[in-house]
C-alpha positions as protocol buffer text, in pm:
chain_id: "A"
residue {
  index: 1
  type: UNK
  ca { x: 628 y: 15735 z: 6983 }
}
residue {
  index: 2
  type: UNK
  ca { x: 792 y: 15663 z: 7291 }
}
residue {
  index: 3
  type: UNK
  ca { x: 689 y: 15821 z: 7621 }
}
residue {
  index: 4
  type: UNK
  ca { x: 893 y: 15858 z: 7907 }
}
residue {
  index: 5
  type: UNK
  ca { x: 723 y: 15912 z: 8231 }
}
residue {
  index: 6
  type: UNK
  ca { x: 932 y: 16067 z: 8551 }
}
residue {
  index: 7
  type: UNK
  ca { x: 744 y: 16024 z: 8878 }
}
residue {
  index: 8
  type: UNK
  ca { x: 704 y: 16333 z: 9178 }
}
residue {
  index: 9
  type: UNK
  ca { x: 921 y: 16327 z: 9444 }
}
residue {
  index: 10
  type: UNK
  ca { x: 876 y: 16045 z: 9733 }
}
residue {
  index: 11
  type: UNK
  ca { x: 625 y: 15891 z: 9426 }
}
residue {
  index: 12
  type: UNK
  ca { x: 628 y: 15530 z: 9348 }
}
residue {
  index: 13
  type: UNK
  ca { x: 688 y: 15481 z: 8955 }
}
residue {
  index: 14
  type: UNK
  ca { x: 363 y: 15258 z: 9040 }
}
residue {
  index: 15
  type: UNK
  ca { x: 154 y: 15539 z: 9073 }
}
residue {
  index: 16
  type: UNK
  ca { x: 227 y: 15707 z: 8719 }
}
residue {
  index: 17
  type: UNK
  ca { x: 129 y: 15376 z: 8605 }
}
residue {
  index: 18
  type: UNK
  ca { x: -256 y: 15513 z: 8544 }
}
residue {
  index: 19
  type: UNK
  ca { x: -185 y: 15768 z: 8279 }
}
residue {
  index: 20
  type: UNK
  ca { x: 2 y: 15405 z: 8067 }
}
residue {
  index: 21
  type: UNK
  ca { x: -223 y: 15148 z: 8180 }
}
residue {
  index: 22
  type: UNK
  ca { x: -556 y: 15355 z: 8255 }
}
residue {
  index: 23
  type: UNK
  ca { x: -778 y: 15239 z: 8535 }
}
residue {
  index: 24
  type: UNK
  ca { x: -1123 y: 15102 z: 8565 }
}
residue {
  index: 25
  type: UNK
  ca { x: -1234 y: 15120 z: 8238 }
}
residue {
  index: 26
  type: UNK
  ca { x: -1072 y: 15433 z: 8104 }
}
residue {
  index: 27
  type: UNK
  ca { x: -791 y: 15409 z: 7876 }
}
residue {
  index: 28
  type: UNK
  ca { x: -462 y: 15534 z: 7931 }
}
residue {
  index: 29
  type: UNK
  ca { x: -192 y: 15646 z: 7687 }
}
residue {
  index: 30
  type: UNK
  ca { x: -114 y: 15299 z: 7644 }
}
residue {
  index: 31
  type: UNK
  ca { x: -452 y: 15260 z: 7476 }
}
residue {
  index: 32
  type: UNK
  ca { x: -356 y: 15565 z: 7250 }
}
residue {
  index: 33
  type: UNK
  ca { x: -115 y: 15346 z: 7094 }
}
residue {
  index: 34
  type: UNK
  ca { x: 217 y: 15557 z: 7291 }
}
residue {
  index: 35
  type: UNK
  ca { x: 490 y: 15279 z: 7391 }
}
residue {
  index: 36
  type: UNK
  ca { x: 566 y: 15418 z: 7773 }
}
residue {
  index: 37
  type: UNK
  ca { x: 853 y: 15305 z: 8031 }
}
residue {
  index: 38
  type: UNK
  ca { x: 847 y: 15519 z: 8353 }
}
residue {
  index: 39
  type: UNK
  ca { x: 1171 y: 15655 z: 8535 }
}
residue {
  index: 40
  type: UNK
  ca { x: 1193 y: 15496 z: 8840 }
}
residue {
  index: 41
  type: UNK
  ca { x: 1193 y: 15720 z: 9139 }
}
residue {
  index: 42
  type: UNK
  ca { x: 1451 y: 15811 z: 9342 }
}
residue {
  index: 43
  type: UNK
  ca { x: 1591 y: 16042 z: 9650 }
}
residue {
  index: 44
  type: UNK
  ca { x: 1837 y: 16305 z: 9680 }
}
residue {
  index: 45
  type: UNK
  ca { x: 1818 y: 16660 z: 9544 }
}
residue {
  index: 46
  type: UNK
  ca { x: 1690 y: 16737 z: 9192 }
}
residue {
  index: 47
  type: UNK
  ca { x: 1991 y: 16833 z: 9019 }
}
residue {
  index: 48
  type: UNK
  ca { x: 2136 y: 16464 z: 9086 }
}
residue {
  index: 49
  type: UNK
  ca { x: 1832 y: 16302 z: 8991 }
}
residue {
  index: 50
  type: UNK
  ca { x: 1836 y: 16506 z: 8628 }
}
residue {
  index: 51
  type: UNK
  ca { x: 2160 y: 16328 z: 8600 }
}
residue {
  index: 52
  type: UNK
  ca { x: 2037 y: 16008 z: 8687 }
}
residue {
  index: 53
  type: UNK
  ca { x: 1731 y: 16089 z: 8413 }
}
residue {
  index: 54
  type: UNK
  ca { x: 2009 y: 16130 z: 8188 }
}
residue {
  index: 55
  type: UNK
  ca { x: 2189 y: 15803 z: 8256 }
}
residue {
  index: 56
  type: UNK
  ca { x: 1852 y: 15669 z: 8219 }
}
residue {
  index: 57
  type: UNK
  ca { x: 1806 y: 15794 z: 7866 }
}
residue {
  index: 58
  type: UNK
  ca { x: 2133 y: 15736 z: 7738 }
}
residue {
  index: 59
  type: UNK
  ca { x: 2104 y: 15314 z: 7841 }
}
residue {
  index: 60
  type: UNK
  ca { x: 1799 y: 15326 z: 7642 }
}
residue {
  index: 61
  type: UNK
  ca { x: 1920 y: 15480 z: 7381 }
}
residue {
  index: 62
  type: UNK
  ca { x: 2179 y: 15213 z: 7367 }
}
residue {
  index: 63
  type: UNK
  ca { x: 1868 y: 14951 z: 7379 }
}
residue {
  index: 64
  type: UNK
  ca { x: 1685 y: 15075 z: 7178 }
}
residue {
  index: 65
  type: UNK
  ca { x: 1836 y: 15357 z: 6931 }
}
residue {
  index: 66
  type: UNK
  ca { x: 1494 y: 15343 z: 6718 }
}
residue {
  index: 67
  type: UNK
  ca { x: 1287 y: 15532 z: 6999 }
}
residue {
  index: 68
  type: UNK
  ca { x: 1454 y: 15805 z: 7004 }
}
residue {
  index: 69
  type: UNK
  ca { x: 1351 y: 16101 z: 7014 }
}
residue {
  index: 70
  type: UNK
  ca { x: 1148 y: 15992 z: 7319 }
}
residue {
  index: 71
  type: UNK
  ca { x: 854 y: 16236 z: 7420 }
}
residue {
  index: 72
  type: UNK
  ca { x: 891 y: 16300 z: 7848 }
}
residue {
  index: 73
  type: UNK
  ca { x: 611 y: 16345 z: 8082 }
}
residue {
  index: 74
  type: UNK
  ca { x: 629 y: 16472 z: 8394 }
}
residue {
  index: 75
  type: UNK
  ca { x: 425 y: 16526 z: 8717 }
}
residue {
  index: 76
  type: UNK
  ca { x: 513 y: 16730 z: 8977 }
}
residue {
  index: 77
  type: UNK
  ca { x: 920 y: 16737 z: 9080 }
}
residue {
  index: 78
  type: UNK
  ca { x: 929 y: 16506 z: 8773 }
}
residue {
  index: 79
  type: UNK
  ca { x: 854 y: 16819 z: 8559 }
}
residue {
  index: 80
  type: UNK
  ca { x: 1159 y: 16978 z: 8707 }
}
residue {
  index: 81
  type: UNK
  ca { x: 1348 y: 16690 z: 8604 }
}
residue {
  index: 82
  type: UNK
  ca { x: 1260 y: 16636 z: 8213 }
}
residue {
  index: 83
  type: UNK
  ca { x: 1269 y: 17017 z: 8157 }
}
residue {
  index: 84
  type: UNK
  ca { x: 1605 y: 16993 z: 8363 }
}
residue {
  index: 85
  type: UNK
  ca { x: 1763 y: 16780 z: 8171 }
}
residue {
  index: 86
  type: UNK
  ca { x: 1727 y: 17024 z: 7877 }
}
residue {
  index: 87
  type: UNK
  ca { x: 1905 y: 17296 z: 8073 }
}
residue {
  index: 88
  type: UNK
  ca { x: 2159 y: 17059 z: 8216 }
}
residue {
  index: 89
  type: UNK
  ca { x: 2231 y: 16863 z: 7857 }
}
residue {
  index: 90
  type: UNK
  ca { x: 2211 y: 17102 z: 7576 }
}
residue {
  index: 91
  type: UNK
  ca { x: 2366 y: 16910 z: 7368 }
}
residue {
  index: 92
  type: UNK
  ca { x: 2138 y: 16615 z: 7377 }
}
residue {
  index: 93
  type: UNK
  ca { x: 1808 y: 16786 z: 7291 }
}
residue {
  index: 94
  type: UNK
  ca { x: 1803 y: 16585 z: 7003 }
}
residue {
  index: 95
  type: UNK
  ca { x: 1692 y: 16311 z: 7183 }
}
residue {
  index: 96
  type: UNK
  ca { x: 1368 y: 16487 z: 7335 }
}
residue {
  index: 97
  type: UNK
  ca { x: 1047 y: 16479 z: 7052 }
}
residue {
  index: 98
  type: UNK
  ca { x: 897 y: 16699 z: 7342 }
}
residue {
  index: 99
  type: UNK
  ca { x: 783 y: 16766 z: 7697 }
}
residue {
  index: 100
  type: UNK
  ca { x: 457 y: 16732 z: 7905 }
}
residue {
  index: 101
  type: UNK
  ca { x: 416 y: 16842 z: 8217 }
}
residue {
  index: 102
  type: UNK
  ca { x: 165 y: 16799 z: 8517 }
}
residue {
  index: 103
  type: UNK
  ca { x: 158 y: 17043 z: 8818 }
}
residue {
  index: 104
  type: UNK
  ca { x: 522 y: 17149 z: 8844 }
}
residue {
  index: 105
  type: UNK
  ca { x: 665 y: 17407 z: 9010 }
}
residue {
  index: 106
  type: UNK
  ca { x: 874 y: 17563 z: 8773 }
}
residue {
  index: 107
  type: UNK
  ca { x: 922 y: 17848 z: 8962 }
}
residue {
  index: 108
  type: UNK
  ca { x: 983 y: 17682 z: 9284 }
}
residue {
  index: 109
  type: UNK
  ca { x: 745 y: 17664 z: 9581 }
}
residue {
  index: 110
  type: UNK
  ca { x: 674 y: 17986 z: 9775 }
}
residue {
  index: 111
  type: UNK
  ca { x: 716 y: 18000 z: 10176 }
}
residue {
  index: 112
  type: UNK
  ca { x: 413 y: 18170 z: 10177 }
}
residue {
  index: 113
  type: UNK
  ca { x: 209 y: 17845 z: 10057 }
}
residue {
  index: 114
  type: UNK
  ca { x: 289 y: 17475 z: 10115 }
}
residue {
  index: 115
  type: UNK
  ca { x: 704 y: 17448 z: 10136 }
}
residue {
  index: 116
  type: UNK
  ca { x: 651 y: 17474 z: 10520 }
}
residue {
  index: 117
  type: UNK
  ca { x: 410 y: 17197 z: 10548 }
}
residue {
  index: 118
  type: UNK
  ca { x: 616 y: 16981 z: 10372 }
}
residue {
  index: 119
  type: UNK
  ca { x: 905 y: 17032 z: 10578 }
}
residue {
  index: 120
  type: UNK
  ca { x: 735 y: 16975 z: 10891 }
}
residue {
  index: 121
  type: UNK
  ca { x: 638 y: 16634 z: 10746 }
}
residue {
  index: 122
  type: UNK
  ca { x: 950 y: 16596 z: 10633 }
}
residue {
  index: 123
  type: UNK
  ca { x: 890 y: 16543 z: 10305 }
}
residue {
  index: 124
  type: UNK
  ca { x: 1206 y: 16472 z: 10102 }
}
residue {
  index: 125
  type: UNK
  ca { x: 1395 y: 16777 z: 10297 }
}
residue {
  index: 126
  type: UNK
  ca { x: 1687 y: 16783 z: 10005 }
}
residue {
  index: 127
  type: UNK
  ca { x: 1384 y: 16800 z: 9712 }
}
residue {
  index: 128
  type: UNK
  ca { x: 1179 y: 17036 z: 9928 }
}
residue {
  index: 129
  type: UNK
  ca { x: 1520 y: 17245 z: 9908 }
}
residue {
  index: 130
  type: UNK
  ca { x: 1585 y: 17231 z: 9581 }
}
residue {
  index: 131
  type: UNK
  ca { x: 1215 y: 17338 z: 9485 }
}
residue {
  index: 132
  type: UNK
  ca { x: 1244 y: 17686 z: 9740 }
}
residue {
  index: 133
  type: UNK
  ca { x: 1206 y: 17976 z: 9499 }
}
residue {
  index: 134
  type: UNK
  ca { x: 1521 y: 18144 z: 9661 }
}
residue {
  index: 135
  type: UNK
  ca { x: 1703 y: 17824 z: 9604 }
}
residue {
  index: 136
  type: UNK
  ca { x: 2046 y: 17794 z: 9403 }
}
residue {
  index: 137
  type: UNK
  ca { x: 1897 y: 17480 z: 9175 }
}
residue {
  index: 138
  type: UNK
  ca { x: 1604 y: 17735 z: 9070 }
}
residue {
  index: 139
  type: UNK
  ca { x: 1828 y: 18018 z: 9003 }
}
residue {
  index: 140
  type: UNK
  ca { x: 2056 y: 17793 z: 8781 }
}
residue {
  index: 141
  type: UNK
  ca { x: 1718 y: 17623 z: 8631 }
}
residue {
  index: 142
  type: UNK
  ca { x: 1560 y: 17962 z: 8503 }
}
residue {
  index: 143
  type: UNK
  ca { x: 1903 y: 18176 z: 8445 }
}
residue {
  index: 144
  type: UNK
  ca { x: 1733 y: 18390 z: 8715 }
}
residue {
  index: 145
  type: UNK
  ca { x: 1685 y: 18560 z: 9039 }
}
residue {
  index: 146
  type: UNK
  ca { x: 1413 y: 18679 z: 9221 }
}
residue {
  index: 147
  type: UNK
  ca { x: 1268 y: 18859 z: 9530 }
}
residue {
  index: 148
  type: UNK
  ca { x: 939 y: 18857 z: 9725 }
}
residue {
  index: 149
  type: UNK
  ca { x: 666 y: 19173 z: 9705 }
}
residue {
  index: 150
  type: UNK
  ca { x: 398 y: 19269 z: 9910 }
}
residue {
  index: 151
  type: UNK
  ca { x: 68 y: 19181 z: 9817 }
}
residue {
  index: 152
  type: UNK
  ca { x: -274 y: 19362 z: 9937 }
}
residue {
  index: 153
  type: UNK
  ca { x: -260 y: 19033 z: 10184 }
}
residue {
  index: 154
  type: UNK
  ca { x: -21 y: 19135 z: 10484 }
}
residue {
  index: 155
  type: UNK
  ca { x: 12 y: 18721 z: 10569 }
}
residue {
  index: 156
  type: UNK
  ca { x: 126 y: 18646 z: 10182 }
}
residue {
  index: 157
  type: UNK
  ca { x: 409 y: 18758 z: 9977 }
}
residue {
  index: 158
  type: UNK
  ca { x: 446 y: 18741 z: 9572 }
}
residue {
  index: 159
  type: UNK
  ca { x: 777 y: 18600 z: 9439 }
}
residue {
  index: 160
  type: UNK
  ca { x: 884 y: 18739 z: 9117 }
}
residue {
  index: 161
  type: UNK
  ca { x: 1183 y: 18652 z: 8867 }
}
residue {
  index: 162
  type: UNK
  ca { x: 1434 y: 18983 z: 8820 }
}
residue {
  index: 163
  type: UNK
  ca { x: 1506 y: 18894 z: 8475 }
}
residue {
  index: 164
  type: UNK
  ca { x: 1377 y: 18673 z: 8156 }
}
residue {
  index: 165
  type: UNK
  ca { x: 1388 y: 18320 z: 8309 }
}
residue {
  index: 166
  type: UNK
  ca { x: 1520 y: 18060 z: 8066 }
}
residue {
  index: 167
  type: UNK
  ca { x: 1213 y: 17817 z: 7954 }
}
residue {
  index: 168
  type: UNK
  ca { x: 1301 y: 17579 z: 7742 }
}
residue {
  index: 169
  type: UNK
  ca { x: 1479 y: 17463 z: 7445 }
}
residue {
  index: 170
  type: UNK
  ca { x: 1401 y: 17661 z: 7144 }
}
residue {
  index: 171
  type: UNK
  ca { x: 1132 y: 17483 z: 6924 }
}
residue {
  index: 172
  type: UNK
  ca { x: 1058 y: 17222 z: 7141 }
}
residue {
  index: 173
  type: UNK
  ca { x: 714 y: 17113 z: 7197 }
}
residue {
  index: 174
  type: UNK
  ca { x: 662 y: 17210 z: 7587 }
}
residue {
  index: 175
  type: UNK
  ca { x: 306 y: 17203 z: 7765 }
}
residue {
  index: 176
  type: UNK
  ca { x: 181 y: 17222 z: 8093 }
}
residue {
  index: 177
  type: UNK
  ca { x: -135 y: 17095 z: 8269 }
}
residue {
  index: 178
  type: UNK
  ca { x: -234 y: 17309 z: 8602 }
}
residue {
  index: 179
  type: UNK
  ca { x: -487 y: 17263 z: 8878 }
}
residue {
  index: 180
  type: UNK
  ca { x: -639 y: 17545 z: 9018 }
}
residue {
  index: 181
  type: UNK
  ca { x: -900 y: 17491 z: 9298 }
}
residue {
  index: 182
  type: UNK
  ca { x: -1167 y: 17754 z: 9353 }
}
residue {
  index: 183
  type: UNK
  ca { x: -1140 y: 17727 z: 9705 }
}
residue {
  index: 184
  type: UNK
  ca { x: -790 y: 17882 z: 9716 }
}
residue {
  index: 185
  type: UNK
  ca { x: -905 y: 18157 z: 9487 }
}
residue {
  index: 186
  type: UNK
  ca { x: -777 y: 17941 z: 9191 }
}
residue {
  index: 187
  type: UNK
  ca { x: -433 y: 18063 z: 9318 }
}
residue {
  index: 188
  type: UNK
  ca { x: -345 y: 17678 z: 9250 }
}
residue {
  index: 189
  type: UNK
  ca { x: -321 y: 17331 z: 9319 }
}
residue {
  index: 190
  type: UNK
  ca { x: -293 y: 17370 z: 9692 }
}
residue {
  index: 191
  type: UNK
  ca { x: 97 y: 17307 z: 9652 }
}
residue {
  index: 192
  type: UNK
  ca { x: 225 y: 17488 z: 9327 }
}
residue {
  index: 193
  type: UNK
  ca { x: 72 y: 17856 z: 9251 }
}
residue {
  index: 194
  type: UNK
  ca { x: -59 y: 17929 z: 8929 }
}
residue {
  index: 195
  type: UNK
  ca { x: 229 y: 18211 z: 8856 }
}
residue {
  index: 196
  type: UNK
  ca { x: 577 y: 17981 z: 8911 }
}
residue {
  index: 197
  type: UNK
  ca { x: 356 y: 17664 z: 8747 }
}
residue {
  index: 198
  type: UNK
  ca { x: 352 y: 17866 z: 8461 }
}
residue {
  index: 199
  type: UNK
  ca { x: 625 y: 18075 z: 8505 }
}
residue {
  index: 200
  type: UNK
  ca { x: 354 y: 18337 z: 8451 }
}
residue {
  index: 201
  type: UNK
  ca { x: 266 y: 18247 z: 8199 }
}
residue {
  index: 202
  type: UNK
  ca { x: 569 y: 18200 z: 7919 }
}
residue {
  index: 203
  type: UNK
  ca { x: 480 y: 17770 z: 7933 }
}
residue {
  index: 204
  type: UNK
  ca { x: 190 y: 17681 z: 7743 }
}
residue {
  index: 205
  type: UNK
  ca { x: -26 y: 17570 z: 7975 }
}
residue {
  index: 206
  type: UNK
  ca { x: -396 y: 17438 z: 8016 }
}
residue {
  index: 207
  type: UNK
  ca { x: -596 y: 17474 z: 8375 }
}
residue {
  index: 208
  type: UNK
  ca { x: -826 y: 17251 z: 8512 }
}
residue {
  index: 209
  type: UNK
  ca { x: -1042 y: 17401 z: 8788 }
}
residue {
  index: 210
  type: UNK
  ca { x: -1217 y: 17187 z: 9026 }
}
residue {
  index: 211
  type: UNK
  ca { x: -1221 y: 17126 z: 9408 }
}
residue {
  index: 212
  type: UNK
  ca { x: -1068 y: 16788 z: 9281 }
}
residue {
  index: 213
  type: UNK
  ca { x: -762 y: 16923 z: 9124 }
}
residue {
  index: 214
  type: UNK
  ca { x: -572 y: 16948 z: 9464 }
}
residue {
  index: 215
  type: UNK
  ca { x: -189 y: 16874 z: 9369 }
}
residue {
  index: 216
  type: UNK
  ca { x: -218 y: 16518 z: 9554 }
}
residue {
  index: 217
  type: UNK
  ca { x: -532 y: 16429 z: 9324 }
}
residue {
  index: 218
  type: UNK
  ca { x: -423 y: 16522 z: 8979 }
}
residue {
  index: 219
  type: UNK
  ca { x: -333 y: 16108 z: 8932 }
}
residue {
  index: 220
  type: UNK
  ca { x: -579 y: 15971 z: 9136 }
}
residue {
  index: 221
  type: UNK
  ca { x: -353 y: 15745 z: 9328 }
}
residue {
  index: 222
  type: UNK
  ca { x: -376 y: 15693 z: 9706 }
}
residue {
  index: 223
  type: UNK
  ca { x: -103 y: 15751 z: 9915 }
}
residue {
  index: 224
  type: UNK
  ca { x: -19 y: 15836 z: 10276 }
}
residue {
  index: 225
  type: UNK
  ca { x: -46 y: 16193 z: 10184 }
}
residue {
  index: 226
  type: UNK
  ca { x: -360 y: 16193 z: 9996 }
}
residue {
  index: 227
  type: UNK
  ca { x: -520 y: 16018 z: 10291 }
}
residue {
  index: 228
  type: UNK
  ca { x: -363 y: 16306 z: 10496 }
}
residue {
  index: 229
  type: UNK
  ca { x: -444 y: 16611 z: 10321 }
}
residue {
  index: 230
  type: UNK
  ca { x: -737 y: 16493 z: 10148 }
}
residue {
  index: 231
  type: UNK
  ca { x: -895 y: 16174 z: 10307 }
}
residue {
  index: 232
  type: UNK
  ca { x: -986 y: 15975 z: 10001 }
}
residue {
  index: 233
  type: UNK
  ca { x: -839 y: 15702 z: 9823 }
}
residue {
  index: 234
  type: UNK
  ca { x: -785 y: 15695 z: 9471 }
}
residue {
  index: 235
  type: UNK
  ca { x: -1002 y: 15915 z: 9208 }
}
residue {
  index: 236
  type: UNK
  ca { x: -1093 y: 15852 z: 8839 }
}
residue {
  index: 237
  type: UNK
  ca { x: -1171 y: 16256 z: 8805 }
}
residue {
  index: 238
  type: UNK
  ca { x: -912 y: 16416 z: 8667 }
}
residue {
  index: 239
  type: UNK
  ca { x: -656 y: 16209 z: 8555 }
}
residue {
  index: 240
  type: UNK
  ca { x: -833 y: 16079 z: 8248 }
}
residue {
  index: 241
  type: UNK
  ca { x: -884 y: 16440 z: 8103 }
}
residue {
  index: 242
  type: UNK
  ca { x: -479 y: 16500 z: 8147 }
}
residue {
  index: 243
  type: UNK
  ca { x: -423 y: 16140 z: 7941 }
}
residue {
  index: 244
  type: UNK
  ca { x: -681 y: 16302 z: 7649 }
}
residue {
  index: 245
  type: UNK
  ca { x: -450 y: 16658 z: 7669 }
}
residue {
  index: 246
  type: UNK
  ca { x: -133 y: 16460 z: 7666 }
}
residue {
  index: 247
  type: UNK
  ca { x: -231 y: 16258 z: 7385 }
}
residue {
  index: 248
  type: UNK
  ca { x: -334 y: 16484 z: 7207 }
}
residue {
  index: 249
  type: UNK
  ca { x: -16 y: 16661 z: 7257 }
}
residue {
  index: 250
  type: UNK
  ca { x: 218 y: 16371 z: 7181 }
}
residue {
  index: 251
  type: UNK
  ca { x: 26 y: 16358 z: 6860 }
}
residue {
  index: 252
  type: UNK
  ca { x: 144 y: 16696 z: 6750 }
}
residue {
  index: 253
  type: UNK
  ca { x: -237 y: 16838 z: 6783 }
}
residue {
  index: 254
  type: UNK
  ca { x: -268 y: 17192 z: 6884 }
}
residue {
  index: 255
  type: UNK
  ca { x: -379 y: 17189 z: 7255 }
}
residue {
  index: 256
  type: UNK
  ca { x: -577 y: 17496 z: 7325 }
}
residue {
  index: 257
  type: UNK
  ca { x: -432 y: 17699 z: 7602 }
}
residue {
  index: 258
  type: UNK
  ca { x: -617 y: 17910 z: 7885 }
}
């Protein structure tokens, strides 16, 4: 099988090259015998780069007709993009054997958690946007609205869909892998809240709870932010459990949810 991997916004394609290539001893998908080619990354909102995704898939089709249906995987933003492309091309779901995601914000991130941050480092302003729960590109991704409520915490709000939010193509394979640190009440990943990961809860979905499994850590790659948020380098932690679920996965194995 063919795996497609689409980086997080303002990611290298580099740094998804640990779950192919594996680091420091421990395998990678690669090693599980899964042919991968990763999406480079790119700027501008979300919505263009699903269309770019789909340009993407279509030249390799053209290369190479015998891959397909190609499995996706994708972490963060790039979770919004290969379930996006679903929503966006209907008609080519025949091309997708199924999709894996890591720590996406399906819902959209809340102004109540990390959105704001992000801006004021300015993060990718047009993604950062686009991935707002009250933001046009979420409504049109989950065929929904939605509206804050109070919570028994006067400083935090809970965002809620108004109706049945489309998920995903029916029948296909879809999975999610979620990091919930105890720290934050295992609310989430420090970035994307358990309820819009999981669209509470209609994605199959796996959590990993740790004090490692903050959002910039789930692929152990160093980067300016990691340094800034977090202060470490790189991490061997987490990443190789996700390459075990996603193999497993890919192989059509039942993945036990939580």
């Amino acid at each position: 099988m063919k795996i497609v991997l689409v980086p997080g916004w303002n990611e290298s394609s580099n740094d998804m090259r640990v779950f192919v290539d594996g680091r420091n001893g421990i395998p990678g998908l690669a090693a599980h015998g899964f042919d991968c080619i990763v999406f480079p990354e790119g700027g501008g909102g979300i919505r263009a780069r699903i269309d770019r995704f789909a340009e993407f898939l279509a030249d390799l089709k053209t290369k190479e007709p015998h891959a397909f249906p190609v499995a996706t995987l994708g972490y963060s933003a790039g979770g919004l993009v290969n379930r996006g492309f679903l929503r966006a091309y209907p008609e080519r779901a025949g091309d997708i054997a199924s999709v894996f995601q890591i720590a996406t914000p399906n819902g959209g991130l809340s102004e109540w958690y990390m959105a704001p941050t992000l801006r004021f480092i300015r993060f990718g302003s047009d993604a950062i946007d686009d991935m707002d729960v009250e933001s046009p590109f979420m409504a049109w991704l989950n065929g929904a609205h939605g509206r804050y409520h109070p919570t028994g915490d006067p400083r935090r709000k809970r965002w809620e869909l108004d109706g049945e939010p489309w998920v995903i193509t029916p029948g296909m394979p879809l999975f999610h892998v979620v990091g919930r640190l105890p720290r934050h009440g295992l609310r989430g990943d420090g970035l994307v809240e358990v309820g819009p990961a999981t669209l509470n809860g209609r994605i199959p979905h796996m959590f990993i709870d740790s004090n490692r499994t903050n959002h910039l850590n789930l692929g152990g790659e160093w980067n300016p932010l990691t340094f800034f948020f977090r202060g470490w380098r790189s991490d061997d932690t987490i990443w190789p459990t996700i390459v075990d679920v996603a193999a497993r996965f890919f192989r059509g194995e039942v993945v036990a949810a939580s």
